[in-house]
C-alpha positions in Angstrom: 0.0 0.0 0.0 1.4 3.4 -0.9 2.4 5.5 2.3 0.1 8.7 2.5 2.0 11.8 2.2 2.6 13.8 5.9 3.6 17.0 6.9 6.7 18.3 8.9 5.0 17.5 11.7 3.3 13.9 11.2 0.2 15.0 10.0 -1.9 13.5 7.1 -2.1 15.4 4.3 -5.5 15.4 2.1 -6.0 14.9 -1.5 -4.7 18.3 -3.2 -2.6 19.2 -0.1 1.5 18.8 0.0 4.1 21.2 2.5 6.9 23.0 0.2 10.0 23.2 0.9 10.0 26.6 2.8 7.2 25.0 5.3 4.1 26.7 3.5 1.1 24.4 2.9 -0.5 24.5 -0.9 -4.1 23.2 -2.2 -4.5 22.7 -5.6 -8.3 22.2 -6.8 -10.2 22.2 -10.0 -12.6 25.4 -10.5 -16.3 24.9 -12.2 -14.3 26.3 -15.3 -11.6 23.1 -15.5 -8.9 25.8 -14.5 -6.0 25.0 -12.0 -6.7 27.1 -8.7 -4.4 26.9 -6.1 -4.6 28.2 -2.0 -1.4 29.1 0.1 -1.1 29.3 3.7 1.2 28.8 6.8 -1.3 27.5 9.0 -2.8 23.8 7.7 -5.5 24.2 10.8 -7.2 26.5 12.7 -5.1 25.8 15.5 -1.6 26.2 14.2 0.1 29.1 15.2 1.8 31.1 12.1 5.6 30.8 12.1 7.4 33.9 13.5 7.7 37.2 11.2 4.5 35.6 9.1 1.2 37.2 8.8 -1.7 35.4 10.8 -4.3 34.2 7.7 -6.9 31.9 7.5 -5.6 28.2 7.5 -5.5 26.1 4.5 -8.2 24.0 5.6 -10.6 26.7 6.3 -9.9 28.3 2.8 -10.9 24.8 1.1 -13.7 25.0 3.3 -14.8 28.4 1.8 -13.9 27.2 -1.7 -16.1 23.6 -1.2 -18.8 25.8 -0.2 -18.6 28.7 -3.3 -18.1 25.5 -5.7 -21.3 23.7 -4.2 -23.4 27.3 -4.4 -22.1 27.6 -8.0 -20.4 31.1 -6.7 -18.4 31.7 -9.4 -15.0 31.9 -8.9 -12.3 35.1 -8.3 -15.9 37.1 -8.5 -15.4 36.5 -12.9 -12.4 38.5 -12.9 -14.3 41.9 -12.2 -12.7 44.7 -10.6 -14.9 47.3 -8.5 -14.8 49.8 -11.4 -15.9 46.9 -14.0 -19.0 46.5 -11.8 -19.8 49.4 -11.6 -19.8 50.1 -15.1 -21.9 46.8 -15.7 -23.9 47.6 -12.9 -24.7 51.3 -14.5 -25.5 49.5 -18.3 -28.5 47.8 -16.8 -30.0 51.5 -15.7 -32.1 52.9 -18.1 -34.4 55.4 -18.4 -32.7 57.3 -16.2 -33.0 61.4 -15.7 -29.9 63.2 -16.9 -28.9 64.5 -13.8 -28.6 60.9 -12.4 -26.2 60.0 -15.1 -24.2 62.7 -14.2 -24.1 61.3 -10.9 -23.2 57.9 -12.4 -20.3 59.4 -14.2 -19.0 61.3 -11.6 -18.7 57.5 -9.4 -16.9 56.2 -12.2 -14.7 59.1 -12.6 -13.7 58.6 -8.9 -13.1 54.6 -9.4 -10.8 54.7 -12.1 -8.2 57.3 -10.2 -8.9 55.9 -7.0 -6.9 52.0 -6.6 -9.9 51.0 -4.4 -11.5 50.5 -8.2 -9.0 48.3 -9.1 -9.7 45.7 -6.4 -11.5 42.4 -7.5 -14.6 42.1 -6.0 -14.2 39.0 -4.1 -11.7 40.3 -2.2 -13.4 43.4 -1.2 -14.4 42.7 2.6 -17.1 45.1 4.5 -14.0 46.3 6.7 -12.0 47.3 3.2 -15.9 49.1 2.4 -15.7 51.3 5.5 -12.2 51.9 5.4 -12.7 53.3 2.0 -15.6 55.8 2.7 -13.9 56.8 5.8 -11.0 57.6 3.8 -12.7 59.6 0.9 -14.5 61.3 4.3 -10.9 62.4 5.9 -8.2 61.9 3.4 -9.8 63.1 0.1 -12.2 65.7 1.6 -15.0 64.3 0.3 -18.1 65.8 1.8 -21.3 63.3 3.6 -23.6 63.8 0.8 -20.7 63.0 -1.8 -19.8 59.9 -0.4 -23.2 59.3 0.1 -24.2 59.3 -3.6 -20.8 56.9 -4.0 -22.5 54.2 -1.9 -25.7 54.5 -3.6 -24.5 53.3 -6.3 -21.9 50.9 -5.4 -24.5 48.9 -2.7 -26.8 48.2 -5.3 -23.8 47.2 -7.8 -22.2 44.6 -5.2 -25.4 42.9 -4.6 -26.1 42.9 -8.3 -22.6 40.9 -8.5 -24.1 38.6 -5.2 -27.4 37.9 -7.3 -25.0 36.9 -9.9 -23.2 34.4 -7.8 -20.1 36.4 -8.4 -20.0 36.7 -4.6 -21.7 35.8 -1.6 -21.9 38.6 0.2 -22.3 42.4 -0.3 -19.6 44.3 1.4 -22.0 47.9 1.5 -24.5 46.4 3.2 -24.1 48.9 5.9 -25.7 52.3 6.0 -23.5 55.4 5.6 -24.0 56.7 8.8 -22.8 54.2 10.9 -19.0 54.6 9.4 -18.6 58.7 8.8 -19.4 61.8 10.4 -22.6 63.5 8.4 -20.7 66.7 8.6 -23.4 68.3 6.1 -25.0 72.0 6.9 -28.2 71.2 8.2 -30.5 74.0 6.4 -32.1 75.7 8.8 -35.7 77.3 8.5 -36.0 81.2 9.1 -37.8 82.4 11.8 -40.8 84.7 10.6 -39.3 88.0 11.6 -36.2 87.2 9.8 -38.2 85.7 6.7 -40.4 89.5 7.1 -36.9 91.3 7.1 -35.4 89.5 4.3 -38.7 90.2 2.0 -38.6 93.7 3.2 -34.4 94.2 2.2 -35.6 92.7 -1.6 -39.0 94.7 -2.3 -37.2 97.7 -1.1 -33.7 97.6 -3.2 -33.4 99.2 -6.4 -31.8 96.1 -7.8 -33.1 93.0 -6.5 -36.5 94.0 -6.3 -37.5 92.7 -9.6 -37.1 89.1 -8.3 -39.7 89.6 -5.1 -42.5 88.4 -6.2 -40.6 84.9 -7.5 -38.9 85.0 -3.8 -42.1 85.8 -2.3 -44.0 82.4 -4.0 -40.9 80.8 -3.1 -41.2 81.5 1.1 -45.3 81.4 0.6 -45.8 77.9 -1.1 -42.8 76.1 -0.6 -42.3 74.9 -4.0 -38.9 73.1 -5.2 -37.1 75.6 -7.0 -36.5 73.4 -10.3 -40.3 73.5 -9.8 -40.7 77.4 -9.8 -38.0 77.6 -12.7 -40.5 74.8 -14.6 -43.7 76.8 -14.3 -45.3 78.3 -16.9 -48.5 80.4 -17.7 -50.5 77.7 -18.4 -49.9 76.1 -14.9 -51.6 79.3 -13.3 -55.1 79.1 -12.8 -56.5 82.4 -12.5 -60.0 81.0 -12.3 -59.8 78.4 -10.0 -56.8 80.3 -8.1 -54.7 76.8 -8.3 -51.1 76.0 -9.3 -50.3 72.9 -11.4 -47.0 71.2 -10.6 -46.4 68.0 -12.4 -42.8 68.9 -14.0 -40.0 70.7 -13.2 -37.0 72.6 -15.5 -33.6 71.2 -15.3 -30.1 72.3 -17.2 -26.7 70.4 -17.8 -24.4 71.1 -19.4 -23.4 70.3 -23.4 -27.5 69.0 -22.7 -29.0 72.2 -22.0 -32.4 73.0 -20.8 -34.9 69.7 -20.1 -37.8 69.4 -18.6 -38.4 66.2 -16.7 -41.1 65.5 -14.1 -41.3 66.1 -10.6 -38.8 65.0 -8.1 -41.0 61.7 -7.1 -44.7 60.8 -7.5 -46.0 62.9 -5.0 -44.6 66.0 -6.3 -47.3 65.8 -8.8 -50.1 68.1 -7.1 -52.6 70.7 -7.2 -51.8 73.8 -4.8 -54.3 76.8 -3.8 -53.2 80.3 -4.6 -53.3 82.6 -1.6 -54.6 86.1 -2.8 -51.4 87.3 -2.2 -49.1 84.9 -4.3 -51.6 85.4 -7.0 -51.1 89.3 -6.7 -47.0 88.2 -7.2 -47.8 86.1 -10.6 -50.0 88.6 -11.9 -47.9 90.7 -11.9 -44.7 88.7 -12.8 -47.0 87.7 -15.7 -47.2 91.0 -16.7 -43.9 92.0 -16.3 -42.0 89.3 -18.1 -40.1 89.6 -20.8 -39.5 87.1 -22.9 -37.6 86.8 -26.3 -39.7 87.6 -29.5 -39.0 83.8 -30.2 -40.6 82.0 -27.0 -38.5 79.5 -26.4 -39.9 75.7 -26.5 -38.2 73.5 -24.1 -39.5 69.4 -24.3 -42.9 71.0 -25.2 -43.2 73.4 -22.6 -43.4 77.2 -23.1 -44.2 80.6 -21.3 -41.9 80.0 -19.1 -42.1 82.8 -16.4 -38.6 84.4 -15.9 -35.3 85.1 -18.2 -32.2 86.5 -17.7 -30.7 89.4 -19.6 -29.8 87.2 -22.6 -33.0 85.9 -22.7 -32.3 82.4 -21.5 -34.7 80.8 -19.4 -33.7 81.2 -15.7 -33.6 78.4 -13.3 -32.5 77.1 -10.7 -28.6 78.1 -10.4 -29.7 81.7 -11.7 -31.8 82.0 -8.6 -28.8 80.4 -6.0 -26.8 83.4 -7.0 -29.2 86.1 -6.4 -30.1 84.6 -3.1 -26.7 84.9 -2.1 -26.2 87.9 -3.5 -29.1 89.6 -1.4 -27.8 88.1 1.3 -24.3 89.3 1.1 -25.2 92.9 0.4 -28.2 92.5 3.3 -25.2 91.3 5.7 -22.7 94.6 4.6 -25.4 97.0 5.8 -26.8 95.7 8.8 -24.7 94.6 12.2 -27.3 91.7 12.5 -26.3 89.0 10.3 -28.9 87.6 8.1 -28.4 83.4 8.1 -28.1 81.6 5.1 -31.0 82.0 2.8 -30.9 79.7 -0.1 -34.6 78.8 -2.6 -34.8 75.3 -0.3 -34.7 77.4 3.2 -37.7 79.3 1.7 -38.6 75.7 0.8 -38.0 74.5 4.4 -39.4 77.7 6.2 -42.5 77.3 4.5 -42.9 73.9 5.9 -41.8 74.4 9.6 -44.5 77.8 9.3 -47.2 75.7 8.3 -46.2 72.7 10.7 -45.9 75.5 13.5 -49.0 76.9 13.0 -50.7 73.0 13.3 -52.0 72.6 9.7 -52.4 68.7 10.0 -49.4 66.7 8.8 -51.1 65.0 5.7 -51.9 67.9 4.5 -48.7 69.4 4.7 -47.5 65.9 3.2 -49.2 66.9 0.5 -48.7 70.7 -0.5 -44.8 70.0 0.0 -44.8 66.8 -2.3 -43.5 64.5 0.4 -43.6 61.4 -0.8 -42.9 59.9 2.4 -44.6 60.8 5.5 -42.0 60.6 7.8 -39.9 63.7 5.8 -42.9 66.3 6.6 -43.2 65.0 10.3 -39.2 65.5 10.5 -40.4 69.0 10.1 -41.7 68.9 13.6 -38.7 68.2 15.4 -37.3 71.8 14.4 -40.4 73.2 17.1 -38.9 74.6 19.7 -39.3 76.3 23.2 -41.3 79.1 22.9 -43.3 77.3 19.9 -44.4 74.9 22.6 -45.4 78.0 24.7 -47.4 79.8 22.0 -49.1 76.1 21.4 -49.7 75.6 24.8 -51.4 79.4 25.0 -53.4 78.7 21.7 -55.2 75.4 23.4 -55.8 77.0 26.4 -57.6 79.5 24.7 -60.1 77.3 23.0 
């Protein structure tokens, strides 16, 4: 009977196992592909201690356990060659439909993946410690902000577990949520409080300059629309009859792409608002003062659009980001009290926490913002503070 090969220390070796020379222990197996695979390791058991000055890995024996197991799931092996970058990509082909903006977004990702050597790894070896490592990294090493890195993982969790219903992998190494590995070091927006939101309207209706745009900032603070929203309206989505504003699209511009018009942010932003006598005063007026290019401009089959700049162009939203801060800067060199930052979403935001201060019920306020989830809107409610809980207090003790 042949002898059955042993290793330096007695021990039986198994089918596919030998000890080289230099005391480290080989496998060598057959992948579901016919191709010679081979696993290295000091350790042939768990319980062997790793020779001095070598790194402490798994043993052989539990890596041909891991491999056994991947064979028998049909897991296919070295996660078919891809790198983190390659998945991506593949990940980003099956994505269609998409809005422009959020191809952007794809193509900044990818941009990121093929400078960064994190989008060189293969993604079998990428481990949910290497996943956190890397975020927390981008977070303090390369600067990039909450949001940012954010936006990374959304597209990268979805691409791993793409590559796991594959059976590239087994596991998805972003199954974690963002906030449990980096700081959210974003600026929390916050709403203004009513006298500041008076003083701000009063600075823009009373300056030779910026008072052209207060009626758009008024509508802005007084219905809390989305500014692509604003920017998207046109005549025909002001009803001067029924006193109502139709919001089921909103303008958008990139770019070599230009202007587009896609529709609202989610479902729910499709919706029917009332027209406070006021904000109608503000489009009537806006209406009347517009000036548009001889040629109206036609944008996916929208026109009348309510505001241009000087060159005629449609303005949106990054138009209106500047004058905001513009206001606010000149604002903030006259007077000694500082005016906080003012931006189209805190008129956005301050609408919602005046409405949700003033007790209009939750669904409804769901509603008039476009919420699509609940929970957003009653996040609202949190930004209630002390002397809001007095003045609620007082107002049901009065009834």
């Amino acid at each position: 009977m042949e002898e059955r090969r042993r290793d330096s220390k007695g021990r039986l070796l198994h089918t596919g196992e030998t000890q080289q020379a230099n005391g480290r222990y080989r496998f060598k197996y057959y992948d579901c592909l016919g191709k010679d695979r081979y696993l290295y390791s000091w350790r042939l058991d768990k319980n062997d201690r790793a020779p001095e000055g070598k790194s402490y890995t798994l043993s052989l024996r539990e890596l041909e356990k891991q491999v056994q197991a991947d064979m028998f799931d049909h897991i296919v092996p070295r996660g078919g060659n891809l790198t983190v970058l390659e998945l991506a990509e593949k990940y980003i082909s099956t994505k269609t439909g998409v809005r422009p903006n959020t191809y952007a977004g794809y193509g900044t990702v990818l941009n990121l993946l093929r400078k960064d050597p994190f989008g060189n790894m293969r993604i079998d070896t990428v481990r949910i410690s290497d996943a956190k490592c890397w975020l927390i990294k981008l977070q303090k090493i390369d600067g990039k902000s909450y949001s940012s890195i954010h936006s990374i993982r959304g597209v990268l969790r979805p691409a791993f577990q793409l590559a796991v219903d594959d059976d590239l992998i087994r596991k998805n190494p972003f199954s974690f949520q963002t906030m449990e590995v980096i700081v959210n070091d974003s600026v929390r927006r916050e709403a203004l409080t009513r006298d500041e939101e008076r003083k701000f309207l009063k600075f823009v209706q009373e300056d030779e300059h910026f008072r052209r745009y207060y009626e758009g900032i008024y509508i802005l603070f007084k219905t809390g629309m989305r500014i692509s929203e604003f920017c998207g309206l046109t005549i025909s989505d002001i009803d001067f009859v029924k006193h109502t504003i139709n919001i089921d699209h909103q303008l958008q511009k990139r770019g070599s792409h230009g202007y587009y018009v896609t529709e609202t942010k989610t479902e729910a932003g499709k919706r029917v608002i009332p027209m406070t006598p006021d904000v109608e005063e503000c489009f009537r007026i806006i209406i009347k003062n517009r000036k548009a290019p001889k040629r109206e401009p036609m944008v996916d089959g929208k026109t009348g659009f309510l505001y241009f700049d000087k060159d005629g162009s449609i303005m949106y939203s990054l138009h209106w980001e500047h004058y905001f801060k513009h206001i606010r800067q000149k604002y903030n060199g006259i007077y000694r009290v500082q005016m906080p930052l003012v931006t189209p979403h805190v008129c956005r935001h301050t609408y919602c926490s005046n409405m949700a201060k003033s007790g209009m019920n939750p669904k409804t306020l769901q509603y008039l913002m476009g919420h699509s989830d609940i929970s957003v809107t009653l996040n609202t409610y949190t930004h209630v503070k002390f002397d809001d809980a007095v003045d609620e207090i007082r107002r049901l003790n009065a009834m």
